[in-house]
VOVOGU-53585 format. One line per 4 residues: their letters; for each residue x, y, z of N, C-alpha, C, O. Coordinates in nm, 2 decimals. Example, Ala and Ser with C-alpha at 12.3 -4.5 7.8 and 13.67 -1.06 7.14 Angstrom:
<fivos>
AS	1.32:-0.57:0.78:1.23:-0.45:0.78:1.32:-0.33:0.78:1.42:-0.33:0.85 | 1.28:-0.22:0.71:1.37:-0.11:0.71:1.29:0.00:0.79:1.34:0.11:0.80
</fivos>
This chain:
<fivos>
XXXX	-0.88:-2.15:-1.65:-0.86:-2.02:-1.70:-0.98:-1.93:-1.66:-0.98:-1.81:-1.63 | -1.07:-2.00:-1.67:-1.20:-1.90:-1.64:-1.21:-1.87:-1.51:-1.30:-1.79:-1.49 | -1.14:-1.92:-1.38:-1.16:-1.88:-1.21:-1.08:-1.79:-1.23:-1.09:-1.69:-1.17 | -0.95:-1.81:-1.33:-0.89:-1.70:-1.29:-0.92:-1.50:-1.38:-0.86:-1.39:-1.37
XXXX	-1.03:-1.56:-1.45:-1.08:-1.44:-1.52:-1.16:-1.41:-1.39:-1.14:-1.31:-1.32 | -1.28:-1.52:-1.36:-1.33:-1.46:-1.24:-1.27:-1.36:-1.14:-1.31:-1.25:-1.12 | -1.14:-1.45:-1.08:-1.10:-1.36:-0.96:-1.04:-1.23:-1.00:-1.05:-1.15:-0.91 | -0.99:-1.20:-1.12:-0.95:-1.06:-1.19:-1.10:-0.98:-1.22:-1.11:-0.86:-1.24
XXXX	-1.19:-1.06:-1.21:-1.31:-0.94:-1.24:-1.36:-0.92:-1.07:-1.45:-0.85:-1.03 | -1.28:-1.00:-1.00:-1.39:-0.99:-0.88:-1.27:-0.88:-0.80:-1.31:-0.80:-0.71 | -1.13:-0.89:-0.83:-1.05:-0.77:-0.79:-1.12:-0.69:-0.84:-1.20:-0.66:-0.75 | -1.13:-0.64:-0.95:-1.14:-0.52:-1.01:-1.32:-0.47:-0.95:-1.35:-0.35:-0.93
XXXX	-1.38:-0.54:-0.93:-1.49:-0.49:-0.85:-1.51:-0.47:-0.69:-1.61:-0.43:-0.62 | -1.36:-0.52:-0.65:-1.39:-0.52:-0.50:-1.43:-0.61:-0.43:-1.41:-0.56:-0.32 | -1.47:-0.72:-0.42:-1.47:-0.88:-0.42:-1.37:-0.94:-0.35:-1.40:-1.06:-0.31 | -1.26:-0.90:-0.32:-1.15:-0.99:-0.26:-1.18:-1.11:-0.20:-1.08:-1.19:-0.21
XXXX	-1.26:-1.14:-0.16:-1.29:-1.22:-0.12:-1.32:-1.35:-0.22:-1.26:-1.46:-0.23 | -1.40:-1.31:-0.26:-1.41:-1.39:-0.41:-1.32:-1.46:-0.49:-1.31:-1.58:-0.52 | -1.24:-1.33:-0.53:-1.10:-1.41:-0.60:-1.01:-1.44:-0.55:-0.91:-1.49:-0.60 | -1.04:-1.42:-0.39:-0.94:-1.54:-0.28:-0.97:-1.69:-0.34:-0.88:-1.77:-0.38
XXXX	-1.11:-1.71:-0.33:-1.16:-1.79:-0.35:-1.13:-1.90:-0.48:-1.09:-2.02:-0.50 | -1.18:-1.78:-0.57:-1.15:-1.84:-0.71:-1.02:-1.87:-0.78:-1.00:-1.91:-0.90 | -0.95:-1.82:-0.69:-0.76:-1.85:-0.74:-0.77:-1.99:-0.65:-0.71:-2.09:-0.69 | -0.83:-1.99:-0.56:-0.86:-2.14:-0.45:-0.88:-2.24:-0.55:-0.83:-2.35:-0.55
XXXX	-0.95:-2.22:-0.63:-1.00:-2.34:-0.69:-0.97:-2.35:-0.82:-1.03:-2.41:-0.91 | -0.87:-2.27:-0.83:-0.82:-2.27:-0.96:-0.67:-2.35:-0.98:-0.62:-2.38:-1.08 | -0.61:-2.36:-0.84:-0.49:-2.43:-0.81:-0.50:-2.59:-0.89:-0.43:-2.65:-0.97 | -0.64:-2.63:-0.83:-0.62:-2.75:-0.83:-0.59:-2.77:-1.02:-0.49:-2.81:-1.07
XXXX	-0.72:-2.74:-1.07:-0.72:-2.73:-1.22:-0.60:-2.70:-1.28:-0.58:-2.75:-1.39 | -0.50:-2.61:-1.23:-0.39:-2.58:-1.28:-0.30:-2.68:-1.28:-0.22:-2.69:-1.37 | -0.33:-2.78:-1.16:-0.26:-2.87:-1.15:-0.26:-2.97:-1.25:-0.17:-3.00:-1.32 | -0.37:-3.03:-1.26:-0.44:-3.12:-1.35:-0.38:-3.09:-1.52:-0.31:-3.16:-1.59
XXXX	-0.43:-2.97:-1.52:-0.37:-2.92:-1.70:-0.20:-2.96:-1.71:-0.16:-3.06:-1.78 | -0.11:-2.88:-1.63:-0.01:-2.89:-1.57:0.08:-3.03:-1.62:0.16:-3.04:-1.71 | 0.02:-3.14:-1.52:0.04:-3.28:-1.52:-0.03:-3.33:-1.67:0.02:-3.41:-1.75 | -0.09:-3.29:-1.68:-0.17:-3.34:-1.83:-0.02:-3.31:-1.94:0.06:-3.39:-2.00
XXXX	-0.03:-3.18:-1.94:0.09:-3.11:-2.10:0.22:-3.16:-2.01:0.32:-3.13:-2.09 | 0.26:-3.21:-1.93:0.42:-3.23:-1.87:0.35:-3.46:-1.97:0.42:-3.53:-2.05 | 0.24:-3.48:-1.92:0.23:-3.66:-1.99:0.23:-3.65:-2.12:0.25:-3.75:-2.18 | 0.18:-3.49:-2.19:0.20:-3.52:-2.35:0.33:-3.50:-2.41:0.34:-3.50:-2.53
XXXX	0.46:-3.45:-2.27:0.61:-3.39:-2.36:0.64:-3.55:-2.30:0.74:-3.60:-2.36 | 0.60:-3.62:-2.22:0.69:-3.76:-2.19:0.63:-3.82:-2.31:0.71:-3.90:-2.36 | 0.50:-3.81:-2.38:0.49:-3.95:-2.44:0.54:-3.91:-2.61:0.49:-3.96:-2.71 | 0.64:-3.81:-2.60:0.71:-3.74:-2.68:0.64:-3.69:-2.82:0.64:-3.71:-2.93
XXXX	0.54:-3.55:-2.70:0.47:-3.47:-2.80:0.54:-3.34:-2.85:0.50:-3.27:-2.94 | 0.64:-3.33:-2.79:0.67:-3.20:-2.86:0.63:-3.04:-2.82:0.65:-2.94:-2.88 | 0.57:-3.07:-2.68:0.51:-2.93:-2.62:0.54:-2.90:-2.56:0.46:-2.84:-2.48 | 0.65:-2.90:-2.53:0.77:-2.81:-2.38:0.68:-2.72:-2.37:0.58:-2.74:-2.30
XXXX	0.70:-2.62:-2.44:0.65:-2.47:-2.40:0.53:-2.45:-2.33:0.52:-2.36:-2.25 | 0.40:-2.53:-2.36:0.27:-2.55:-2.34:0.31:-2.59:-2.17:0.28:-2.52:-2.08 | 0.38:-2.70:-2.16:0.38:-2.79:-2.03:0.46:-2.67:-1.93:0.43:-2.67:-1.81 | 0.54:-2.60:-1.96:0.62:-2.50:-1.89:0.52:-2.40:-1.87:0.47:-2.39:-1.75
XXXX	0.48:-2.33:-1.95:0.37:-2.24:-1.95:0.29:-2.25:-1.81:0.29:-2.18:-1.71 | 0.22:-2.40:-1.83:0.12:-2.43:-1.71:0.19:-2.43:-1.59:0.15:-2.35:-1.50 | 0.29:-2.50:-1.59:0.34:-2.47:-1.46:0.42:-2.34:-1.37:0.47:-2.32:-1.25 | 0.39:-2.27:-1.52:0.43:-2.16:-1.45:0.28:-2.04:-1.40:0.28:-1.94:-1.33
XXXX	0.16:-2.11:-1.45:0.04:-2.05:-1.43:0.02:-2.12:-1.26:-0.02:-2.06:-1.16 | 0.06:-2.26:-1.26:0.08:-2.30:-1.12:0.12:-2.25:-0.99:0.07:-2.23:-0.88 | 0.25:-2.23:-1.05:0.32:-2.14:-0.95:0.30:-1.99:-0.91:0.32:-1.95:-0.79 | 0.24:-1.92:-1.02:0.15:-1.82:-1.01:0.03:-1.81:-0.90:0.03:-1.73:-0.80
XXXX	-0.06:-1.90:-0.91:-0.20:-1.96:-0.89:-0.15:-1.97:-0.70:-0.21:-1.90:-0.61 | -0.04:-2.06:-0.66:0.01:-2.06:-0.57:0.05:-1.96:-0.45:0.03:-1.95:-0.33 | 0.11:-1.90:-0.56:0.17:-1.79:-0.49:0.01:-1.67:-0.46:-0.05:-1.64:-0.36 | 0.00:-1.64:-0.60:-0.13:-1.57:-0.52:-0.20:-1.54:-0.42:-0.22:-1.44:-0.35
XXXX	-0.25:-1.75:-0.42:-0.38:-1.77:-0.33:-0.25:-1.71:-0.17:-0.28:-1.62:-0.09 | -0.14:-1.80:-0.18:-0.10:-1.83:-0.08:-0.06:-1.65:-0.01:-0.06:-1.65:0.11 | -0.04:-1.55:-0.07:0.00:-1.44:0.01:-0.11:-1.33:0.02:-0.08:-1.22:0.09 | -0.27:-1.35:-0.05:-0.37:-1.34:-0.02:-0.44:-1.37:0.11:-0.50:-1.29:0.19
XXXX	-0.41:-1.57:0.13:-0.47:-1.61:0.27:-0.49:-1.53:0.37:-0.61:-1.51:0.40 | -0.37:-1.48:0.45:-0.36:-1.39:0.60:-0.46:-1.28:0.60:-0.52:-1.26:0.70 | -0.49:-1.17:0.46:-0.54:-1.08:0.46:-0.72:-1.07:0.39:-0.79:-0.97:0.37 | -0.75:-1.21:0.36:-0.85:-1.22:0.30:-0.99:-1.20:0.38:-1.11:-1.18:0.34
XXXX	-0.95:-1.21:0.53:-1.09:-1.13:0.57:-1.07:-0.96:0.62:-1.15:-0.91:0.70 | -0.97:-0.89:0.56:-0.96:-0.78:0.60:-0.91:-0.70:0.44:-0.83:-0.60:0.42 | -1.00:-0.78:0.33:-1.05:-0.69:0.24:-0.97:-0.64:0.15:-1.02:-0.57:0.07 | -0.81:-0.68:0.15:-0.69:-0.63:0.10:-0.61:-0.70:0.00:-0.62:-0.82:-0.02
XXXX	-0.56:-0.63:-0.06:-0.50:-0.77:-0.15:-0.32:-0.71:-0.14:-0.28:-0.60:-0.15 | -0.26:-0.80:-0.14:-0.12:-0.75:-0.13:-0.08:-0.72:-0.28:-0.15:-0.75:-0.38 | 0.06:-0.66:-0.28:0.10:-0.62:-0.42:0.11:-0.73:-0.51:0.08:-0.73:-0.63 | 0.19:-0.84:-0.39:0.23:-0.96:-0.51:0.12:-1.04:-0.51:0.12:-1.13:-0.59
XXXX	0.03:-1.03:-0.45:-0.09:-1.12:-0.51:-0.13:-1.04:-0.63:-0.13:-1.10:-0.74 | -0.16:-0.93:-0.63:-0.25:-0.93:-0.80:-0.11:-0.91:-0.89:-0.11:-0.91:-1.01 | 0.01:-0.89:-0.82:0.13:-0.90:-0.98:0.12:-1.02:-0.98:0.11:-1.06:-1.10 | 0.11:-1.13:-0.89:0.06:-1.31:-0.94:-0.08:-1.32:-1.07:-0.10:-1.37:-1.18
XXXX	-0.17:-1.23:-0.99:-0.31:-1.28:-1.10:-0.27:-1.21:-1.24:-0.32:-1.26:-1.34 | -0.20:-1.11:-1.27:-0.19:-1.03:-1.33:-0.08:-1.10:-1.46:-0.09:-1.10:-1.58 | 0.01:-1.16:-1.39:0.15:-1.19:-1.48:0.05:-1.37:-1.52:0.08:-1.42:-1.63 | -0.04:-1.43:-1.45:-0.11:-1.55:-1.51:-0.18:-1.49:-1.59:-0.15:-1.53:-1.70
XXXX	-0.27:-1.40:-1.60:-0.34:-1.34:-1.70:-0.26:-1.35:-1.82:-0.28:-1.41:-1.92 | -0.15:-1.28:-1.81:-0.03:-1.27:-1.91:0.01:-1.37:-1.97:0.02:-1.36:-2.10 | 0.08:-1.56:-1.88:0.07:-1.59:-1.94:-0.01:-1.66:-2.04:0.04:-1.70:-2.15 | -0.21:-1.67:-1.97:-0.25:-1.71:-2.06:-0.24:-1.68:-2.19:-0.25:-1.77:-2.27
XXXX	-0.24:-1.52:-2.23:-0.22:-1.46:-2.40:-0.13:-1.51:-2.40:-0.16:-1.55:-2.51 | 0.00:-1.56:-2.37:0.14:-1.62:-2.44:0.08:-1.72:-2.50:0.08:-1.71:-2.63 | 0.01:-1.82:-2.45:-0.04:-1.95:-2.42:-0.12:-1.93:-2.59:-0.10:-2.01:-2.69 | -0.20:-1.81:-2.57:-0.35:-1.78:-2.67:-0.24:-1.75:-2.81:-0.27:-1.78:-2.92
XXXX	-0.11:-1.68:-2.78:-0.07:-1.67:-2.89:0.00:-1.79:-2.98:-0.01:-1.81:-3.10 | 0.09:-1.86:-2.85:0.13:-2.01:-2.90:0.05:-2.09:-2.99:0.09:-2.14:-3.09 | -0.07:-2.10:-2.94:-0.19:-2.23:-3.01:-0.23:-2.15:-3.13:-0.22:-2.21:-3.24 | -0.29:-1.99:-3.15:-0.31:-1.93:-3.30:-0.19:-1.95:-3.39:-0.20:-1.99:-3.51
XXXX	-0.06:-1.91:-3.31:0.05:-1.98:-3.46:0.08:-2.11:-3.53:0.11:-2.15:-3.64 | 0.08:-2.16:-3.40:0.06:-2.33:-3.42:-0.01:-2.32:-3.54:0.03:-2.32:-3.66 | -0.17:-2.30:-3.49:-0.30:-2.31:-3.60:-0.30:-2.26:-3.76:-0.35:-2.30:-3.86 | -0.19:-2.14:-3.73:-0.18:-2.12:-3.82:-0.08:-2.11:-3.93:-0.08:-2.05:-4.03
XX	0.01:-2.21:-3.87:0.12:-2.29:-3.97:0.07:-2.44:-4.03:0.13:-2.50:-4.12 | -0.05:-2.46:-3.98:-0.11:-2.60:-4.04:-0.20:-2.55:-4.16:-0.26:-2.63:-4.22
</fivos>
């Protein structure tokens, strides 16, 4: 979550390059969480939504980097790349709001 705060602060300053970068390295980790919350709904935890969530921050993360690539030494960012960083931003507060109600039904 935090590369992809990175690469939204490094849009917003002009950086492209950067948050080419940092959506780069944020795939893999997405991956990882991803596969993590998809082995806690097999070992029948109960977190669809968490494990869906990630993989939709995956597919995001993907998409991004991937329509980014072509134009990343010429400074530009296409539309659907920052509507990718933008709608992952998004779903992390889904994400931030899920776990505070959780928290706060216990």
């Amino acid at each position: 979550m935090g590369l992809v705060i990175v690469a939204a602060a490094a849009d917003g300053a002009g950086a492209h390059r950067l948050a080419f970068y940092a959506l780069l390295l944020a795939v893999p980790a997405a991956a990882v969480a991803a596969l993590e919350a998809f082995g806690h709904v097999l070992d029948d935890n109960r977190e669809h939504l968490h494990a869906l969530l990630w993989t939709a921050v995956l597919g995001l993360l993907v998409t991004g980097a991937a329509v980014r690539a072509p134009e990343v030494t010429e400074g530009v960012v296409p539309a659907l790349g920052r509507s990718a960083l933008l709608a992952c931003l998004g779903v992390f507060c889904v994400q931030a709001a899920v776990s505070a109600a959780a928290e706060l039904r216990r």
